[in-house]
C-alpha positions as CSV (number, residue, x, y, z in Angstrom):
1,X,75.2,121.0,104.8
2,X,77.3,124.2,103.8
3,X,80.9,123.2,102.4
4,X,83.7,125.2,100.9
5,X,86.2,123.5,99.1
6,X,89.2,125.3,97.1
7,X,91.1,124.3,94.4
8,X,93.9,125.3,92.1
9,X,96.7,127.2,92.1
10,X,97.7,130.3,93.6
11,X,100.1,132.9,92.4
12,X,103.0,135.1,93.6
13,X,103.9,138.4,91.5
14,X,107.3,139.7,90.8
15,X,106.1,142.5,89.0
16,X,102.5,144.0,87.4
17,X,102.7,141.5,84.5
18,X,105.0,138.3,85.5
19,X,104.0,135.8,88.3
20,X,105.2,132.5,89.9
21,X,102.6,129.8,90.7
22,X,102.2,126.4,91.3
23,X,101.3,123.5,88.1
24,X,97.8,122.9,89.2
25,X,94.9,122.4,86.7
26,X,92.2,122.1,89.6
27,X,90.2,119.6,88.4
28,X,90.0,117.2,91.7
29,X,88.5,120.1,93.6
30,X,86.5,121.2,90.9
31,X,85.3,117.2,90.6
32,X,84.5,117.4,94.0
33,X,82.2,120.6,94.6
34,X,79.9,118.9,91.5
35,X,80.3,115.7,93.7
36,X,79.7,117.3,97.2
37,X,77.3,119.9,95.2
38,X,74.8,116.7,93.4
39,X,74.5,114.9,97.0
40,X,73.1,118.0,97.9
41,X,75.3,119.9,99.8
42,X,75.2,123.5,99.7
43,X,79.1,124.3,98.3
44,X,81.1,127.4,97.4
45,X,83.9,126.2,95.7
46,X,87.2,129.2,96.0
47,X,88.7,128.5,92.3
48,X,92.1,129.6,91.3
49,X,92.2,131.9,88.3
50,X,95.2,130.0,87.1
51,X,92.7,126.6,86.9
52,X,93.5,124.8,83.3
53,X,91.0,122.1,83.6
54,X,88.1,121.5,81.2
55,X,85.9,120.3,84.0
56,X,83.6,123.2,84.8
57,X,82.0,123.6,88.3
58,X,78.3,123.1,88.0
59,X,75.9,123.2,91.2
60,X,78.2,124.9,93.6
61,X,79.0,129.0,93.4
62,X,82.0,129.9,92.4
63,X,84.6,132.5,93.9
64,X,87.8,132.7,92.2
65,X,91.2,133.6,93.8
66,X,94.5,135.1,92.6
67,X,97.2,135.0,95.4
68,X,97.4,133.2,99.2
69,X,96.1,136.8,100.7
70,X,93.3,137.0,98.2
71,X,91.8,133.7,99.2
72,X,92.3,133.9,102.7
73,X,90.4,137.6,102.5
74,X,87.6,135.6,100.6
75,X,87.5,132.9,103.5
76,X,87.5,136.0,106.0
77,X,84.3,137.6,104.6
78,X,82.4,134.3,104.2
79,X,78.6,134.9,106.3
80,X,78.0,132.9,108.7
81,X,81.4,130.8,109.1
82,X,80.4,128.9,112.1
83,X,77.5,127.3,109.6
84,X,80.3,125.7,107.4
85,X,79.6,121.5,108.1
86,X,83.3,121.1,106.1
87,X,86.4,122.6,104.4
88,X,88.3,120.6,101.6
89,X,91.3,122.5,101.2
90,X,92.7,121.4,98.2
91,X,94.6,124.3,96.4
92,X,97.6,124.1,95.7
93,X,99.0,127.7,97.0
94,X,102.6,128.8,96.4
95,X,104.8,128.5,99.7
96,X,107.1,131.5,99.0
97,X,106.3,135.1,98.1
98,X,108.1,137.4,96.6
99,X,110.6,139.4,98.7
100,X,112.9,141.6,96.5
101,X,114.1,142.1,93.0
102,X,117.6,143.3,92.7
103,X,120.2,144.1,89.5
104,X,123.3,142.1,89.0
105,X,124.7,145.2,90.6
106,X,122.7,144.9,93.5
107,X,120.4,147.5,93.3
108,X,116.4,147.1,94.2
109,X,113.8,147.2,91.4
110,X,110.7,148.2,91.9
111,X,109.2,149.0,88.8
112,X,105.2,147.8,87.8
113,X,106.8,146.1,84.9
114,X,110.6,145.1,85.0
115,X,112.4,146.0,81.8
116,X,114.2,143.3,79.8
117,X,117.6,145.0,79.5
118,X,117.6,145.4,83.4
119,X,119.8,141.9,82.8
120,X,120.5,139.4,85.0
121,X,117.7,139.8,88.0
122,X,117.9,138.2,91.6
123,X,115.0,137.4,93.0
124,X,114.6,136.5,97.1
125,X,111.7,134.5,98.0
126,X,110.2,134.6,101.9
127,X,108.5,131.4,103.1
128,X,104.6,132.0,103.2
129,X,102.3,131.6,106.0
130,X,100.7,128.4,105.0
131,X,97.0,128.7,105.1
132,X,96.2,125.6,106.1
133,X,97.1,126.8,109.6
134,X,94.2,129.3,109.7
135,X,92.1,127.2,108.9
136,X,90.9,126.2,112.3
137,X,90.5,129.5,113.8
138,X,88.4,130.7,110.8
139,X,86.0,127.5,110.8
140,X,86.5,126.0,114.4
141,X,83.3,124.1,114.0
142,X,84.1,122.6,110.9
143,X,85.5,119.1,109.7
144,X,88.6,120.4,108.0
145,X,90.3,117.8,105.4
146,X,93.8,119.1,104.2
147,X,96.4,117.9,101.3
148,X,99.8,116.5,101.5
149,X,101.4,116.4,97.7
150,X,104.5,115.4,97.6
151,X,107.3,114.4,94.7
152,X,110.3,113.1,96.5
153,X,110.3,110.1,99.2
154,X,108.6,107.5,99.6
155,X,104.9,106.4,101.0
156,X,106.3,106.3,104.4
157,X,107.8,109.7,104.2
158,X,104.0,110.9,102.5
159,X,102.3,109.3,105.9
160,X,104.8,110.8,108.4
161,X,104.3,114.6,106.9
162,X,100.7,114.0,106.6
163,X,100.6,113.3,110.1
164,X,102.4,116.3,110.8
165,X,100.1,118.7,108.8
166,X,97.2,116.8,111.2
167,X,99.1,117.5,114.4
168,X,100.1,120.7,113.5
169,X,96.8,122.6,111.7
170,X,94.4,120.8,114.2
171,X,92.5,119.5,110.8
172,X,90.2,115.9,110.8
173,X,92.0,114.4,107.9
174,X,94.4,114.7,105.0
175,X,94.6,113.2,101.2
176,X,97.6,112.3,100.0
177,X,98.9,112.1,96.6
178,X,102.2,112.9,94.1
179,X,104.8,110.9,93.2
180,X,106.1,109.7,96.9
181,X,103.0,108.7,97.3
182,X,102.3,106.6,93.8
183,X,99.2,105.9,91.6
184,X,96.0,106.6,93.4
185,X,95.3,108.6,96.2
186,X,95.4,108.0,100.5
187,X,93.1,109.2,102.9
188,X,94.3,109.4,106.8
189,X,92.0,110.7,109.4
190,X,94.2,110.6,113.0
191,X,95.1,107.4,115.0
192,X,93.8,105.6,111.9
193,X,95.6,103.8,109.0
194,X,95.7,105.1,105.5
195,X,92.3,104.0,102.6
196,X,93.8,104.2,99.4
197,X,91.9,105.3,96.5
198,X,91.9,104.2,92.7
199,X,91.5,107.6,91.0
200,X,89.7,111.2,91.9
201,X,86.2,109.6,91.4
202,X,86.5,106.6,93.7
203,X,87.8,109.7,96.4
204,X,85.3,112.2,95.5
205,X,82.7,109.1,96.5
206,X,84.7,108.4,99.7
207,X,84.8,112.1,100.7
208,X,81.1,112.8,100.3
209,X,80.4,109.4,102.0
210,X,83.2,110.1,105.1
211,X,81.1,113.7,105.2
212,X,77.2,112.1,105.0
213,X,78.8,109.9,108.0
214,X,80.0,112.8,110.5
215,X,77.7,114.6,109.8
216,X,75.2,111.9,112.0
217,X,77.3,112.1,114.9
């Protein structure tokens, strides 16, 4: 079976040399193309140049990713899409993007790299179109399995916008993680109630098993 799965974090840049991004080291996805990639699925896993993790991707090709546009191009061009048995969308990808940069007087810069003594800078972020909501319409034939990470809240709250991310980006199931959530990790396909997991191997087992057991029916 042909799977994708992404990982790590995106980036946003305010100028030629200085960037916002998410704290993402990558290493669940990256544990899970080896998984997916040893029971012999046929993986490309979309890495995040910004990855810190030691773990290295082995049995899987590897096609790395700056910003939310640059991995959504790389999905784009991907032969064959309709082959693709499943998506893991794990990567963390910034939700803003960069507007504007203005002075303390108010006036735009533009500049490829931003001088120091320009002072005090405003920057105006724009909400980013997530890209979990393309998703469907670039692998309609796929099982797509999405992430909810979350710090504030509760379990409950976790649950509620996980079911929201099903409902709304038409995707099979969601993992569920951060510190709402707790230790460990949940799974929640819809109309179902939540698996909770010990750690990222006891999910990367569950996910390749979940995937071995669709893929029969």
């Amino acid at each position: 079976m042909r799977v994708v799965v992404t990982c790590g974090p995106s980036y946003e840049p305010i100028d030629e040399v200085r960037r916002i991004t998410n704290f993402s080291t990558g290493e669940l996805g990256t544990l899970l193309a080896n998984h997916l990639a040893k029971s012999g699925c046929e993986v490309v896993c979309y890495r995040g140049v910004g990855a810190t993790t030691v773990e290295r991707v082995t049995g899987a090709r590897v096609v790395p990713f700056g910003t939310n546009h640059h991995l959504q191009s790389e999905l784009e061009v991907l032969p064959e899409r309709e082959t693709v048995g499943a998506v893991f969308h794990a990567a963390a990808l910034v939700d803003y993007r960069v507007k504007s940069v203005h002075t303390a007087a108010g006036n735009a810069v533009a500049a490829s790299k931003i001088p120091s003594r320009a002072g005090e800078l405003t920057i105006t972020l724009a909400p980013y179109l997530k890209l979990i909501h393309k998703l469907r319409e670039l692998f309609p034939k796929s099982r797509i399995v999405g992430w909810k990470y979350e710090l504030v809240g509760s379990r409950a709250d976790v649950l509620a916008a996980a079911i929201r991310q099903l409902t709304e980006s038409h995707t099979d199931a969601c993992v569920m993680n951060g510190a709402a959530y707790g230790g460990g990790f949940g799974f929640l396909e819809p109309h179902t109630k939540p698996v909770h997991f010990a750690d990222k191997p006891a999910l990367c087992q569950h996910l390749s098993k979940w995937l071995k057991t669709k893929e029969k029916k």
